[in-house]
C-alpha positions as CSV (number, residue, x, y, z in Angstrom):
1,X,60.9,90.7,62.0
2,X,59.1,89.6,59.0
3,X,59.2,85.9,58.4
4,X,60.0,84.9,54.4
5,X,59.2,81.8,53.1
6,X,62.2,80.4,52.9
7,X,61.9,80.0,57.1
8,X,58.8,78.2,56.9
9,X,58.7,74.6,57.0
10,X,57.5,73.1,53.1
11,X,55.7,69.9,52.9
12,X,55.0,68.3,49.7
13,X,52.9,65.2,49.8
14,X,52.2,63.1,46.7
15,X,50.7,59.7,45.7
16,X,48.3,58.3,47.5
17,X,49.0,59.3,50.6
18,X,46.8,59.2,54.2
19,X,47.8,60.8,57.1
20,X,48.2,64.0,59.3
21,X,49.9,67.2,60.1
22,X,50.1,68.7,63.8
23,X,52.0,71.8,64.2
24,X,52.8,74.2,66.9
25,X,54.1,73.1,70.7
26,X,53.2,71.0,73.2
27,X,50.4,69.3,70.8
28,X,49.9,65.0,71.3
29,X,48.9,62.7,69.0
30,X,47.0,59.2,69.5
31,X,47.0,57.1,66.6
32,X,45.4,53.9,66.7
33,X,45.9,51.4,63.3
34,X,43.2,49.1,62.7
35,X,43.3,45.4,62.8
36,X,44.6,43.6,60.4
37,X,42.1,41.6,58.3
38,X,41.1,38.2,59.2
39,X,42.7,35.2,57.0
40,X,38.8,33.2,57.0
41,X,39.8,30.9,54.4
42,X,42.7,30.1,56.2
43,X,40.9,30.1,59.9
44,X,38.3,28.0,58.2
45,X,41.0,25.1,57.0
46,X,42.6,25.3,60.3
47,X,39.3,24.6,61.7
48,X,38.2,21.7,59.5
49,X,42.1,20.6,59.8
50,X,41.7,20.0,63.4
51,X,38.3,18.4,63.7
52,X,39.2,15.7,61.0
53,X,42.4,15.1,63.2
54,X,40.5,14.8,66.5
55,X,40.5,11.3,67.0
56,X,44.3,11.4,66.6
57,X,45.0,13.8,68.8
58,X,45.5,12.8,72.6
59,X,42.7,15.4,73.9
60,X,40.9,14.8,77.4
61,X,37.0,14.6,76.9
62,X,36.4,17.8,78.5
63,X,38.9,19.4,75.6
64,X,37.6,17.2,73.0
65,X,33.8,18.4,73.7
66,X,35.8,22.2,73.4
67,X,37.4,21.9,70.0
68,X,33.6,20.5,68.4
69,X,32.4,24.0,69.8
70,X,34.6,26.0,68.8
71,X,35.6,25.1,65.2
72,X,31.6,24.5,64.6
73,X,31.8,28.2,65.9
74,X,34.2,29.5,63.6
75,X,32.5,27.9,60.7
76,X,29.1,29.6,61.5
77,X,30.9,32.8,62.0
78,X,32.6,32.2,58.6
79,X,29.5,32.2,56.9
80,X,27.6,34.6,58.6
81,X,27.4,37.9,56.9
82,X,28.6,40.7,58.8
83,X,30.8,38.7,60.6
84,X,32.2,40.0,63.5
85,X,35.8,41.3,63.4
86,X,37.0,40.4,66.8
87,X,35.2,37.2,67.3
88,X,36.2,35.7,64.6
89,X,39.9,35.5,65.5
90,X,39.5,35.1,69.4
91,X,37.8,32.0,68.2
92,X,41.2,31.0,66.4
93,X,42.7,31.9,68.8
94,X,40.9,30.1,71.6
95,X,41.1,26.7,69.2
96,X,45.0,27.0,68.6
97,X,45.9,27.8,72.4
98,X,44.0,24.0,72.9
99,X,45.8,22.3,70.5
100,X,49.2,24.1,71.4
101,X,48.7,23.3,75.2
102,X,47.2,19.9,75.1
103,X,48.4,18.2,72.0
104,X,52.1,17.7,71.0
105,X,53.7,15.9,68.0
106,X,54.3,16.4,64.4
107,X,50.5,16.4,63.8
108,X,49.9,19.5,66.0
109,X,52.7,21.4,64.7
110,X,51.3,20.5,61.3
111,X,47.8,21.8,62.1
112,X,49.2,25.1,63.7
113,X,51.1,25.7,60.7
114,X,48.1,26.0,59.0
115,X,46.5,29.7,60.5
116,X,48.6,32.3,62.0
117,X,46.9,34.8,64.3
């Protein structure tokens, strides 16, 4: 039996449109969607944020010595050209899991407020 084209599946894609077709049986597709960009300028505030509000916040030395490190770490990485995609939000991220564990108060929730991982 002869197959016409009205039984055949039609696909119309317009605009500007990315993607991909699979057809057939038993077929699997991985798709994996890149990171979202990095907000610098906002990592970068956060960053300076926090280490102008250091000596108010009730940080141990040991977590006080951290915070220096890593916001002077995420400033370098700022301005470094290439920067590294991953490292520059673990850094964020490493800096905002201090100040959510070990500080509390209006002035923490004020300096998390300011970068969003």
């Amino acid at each position: 039996m002869a197959e016409s084209e009205r039984d055949r599946p039609a696909f119309h894609v317009g605009g500007n449109a990315t993607g991909q077709f699979v057809f057939g049986d038993n077929n699997t597709v991985t798709s994996q969607a890149a990171p979202p960009p990095v907000d610098v300028a906002g990592l970068t505030r956060f960053a300076a944020a926090v280490i102008e509000a250091l000596p108010s916040l009730r940080l141990d030395e040991e977590e006080h010595h951290r915070v220096r490190q890593l916001a002077a770490e995420i400033m370098r990485e700022a301005e470094a050209p290439g920067q590294d995609s991953g490292r520059l939000p673990a850094l964020g991220r490493s800096l905002r899991s201090i100040i959510e564990n070990a500080a509390a108060g209006a002035l923490a929730s004020g300096l998390l407020s300011i970068w969003l991982p």
